[in-house]
C-alpha positions as CSV (number, residue, x, y, z in Angstrom):
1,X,67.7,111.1,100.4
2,X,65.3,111.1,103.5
3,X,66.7,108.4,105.1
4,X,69.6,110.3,106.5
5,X,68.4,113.7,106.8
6,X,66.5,114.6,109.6
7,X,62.9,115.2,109.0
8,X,62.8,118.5,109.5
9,X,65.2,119.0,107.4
10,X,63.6,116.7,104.4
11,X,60.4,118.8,104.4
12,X,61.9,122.0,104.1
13,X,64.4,120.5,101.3
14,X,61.3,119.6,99.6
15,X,59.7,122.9,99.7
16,X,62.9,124.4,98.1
17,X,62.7,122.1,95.8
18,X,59.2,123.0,94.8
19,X,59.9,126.8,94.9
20,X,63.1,126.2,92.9
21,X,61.3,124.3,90.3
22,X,58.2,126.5,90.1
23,X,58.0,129.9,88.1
24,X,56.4,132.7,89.4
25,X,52.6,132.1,87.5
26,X,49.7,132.0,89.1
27,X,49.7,128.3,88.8
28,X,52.8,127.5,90.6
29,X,54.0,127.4,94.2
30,X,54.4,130.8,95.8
31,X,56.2,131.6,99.3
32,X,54.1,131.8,102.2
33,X,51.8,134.8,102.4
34,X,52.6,134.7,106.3
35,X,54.2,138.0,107.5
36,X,56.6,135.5,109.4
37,X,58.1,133.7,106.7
38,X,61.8,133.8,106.3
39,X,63.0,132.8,102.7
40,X,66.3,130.6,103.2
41,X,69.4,132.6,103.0
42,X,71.5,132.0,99.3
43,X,75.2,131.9,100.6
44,X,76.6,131.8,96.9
45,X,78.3,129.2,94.7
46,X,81.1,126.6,97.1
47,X,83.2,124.5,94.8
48,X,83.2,121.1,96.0
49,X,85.1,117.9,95.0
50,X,82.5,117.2,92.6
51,X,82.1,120.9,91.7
52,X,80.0,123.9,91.9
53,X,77.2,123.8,94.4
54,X,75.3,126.2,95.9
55,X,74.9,126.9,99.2
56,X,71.8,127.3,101.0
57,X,70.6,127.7,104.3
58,X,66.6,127.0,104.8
59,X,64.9,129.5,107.4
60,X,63.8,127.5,110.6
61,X,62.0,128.7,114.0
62,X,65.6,128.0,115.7
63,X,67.5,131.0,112.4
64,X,69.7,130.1,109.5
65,X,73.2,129.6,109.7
66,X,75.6,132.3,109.1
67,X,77.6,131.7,105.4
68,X,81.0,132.5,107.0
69,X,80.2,129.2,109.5
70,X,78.5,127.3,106.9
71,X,81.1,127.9,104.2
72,X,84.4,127.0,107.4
73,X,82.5,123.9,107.7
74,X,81.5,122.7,104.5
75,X,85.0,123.2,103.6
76,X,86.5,121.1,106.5
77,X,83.8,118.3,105.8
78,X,85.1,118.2,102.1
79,X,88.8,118.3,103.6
80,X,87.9,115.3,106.5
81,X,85.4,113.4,105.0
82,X,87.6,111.5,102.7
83,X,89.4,110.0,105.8
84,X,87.0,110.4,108.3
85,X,83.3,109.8,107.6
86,X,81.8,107.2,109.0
87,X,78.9,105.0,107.1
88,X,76.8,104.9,103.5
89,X,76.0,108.6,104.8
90,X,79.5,109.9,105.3
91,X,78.4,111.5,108.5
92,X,81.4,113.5,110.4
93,X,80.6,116.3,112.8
94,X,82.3,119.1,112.0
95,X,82.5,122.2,114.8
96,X,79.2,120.7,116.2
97,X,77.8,120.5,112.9
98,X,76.4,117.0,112.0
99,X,77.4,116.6,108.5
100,X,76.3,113.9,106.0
101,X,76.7,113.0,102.1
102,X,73.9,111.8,99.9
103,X,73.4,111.9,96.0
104,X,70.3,114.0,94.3
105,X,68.2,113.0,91.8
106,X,70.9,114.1,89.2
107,X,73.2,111.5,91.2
108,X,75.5,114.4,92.5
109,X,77.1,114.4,95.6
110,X,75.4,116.9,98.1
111,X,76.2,117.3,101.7
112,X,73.6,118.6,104.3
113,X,74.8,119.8,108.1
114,X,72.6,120.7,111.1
115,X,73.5,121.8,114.7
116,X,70.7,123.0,117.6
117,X,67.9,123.4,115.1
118,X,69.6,125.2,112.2
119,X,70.5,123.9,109.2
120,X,72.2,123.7,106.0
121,X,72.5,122.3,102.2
122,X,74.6,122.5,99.1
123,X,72.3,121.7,95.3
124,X,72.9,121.6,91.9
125,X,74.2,125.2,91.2
């Protein structure tokens, strides 16, 4: 997965990862205690060709991304990528959004966008 993703963007996939993952016990991960930490925003379930996926968008210094905009372009991606991505990445740039396609560890098709510092992610739903 990190070889197409930005880097920025693979550590804070990772840290989702870990919170997702983690309960809330003492032993496990916890958010940041840091009065600036911004959880990422949950923009609901987005059916895919694949299937349900859930739509995320991780906090960064530059904001999230609106849902509205993140759910227009996810759903042109899924629309254009068929006949217009490029590469093992299926990169297309949609609305100034860089979009790619990579499997997860489940090997399910998850697509990741990022535009001026802001960011986001579809995951297993």
């Amino acid at each position: 997965m990190g070889r197409w993703l930005p880097a920025r963007l693979v550590v804070t996939l990772l840290g989702l990862a870990l919170l997702t993952a983690c309960g809330a016990g003492p032993t496990h991960a916890q958010p940041p205690a840091d009065s600036g930490y911004t959880p990422p925003v949950d923009c609901g379930p987005v059916t895919s060709p694949a299937g349900k996926r859930s739509l995320v968008s991780p906090a960064f210094p530059a904001g999230t991304a609106a849902c509205p905009e993140a759910i227009a372009v996810l759903s042109s991606y899924y629309r254009d990528a068929p006949r217009k991505a490029q590469g093992t990445a299926r990169r297309l740039v949609v609305n100034g959004w860089t979009c790619e396609s990579d499997t997860d560890s489940h090997n399910a098709p998850q697509v990741g966008c990022d535009r001026n510092g802001v960011a986001f992610l579809t995951q297993n739903h």
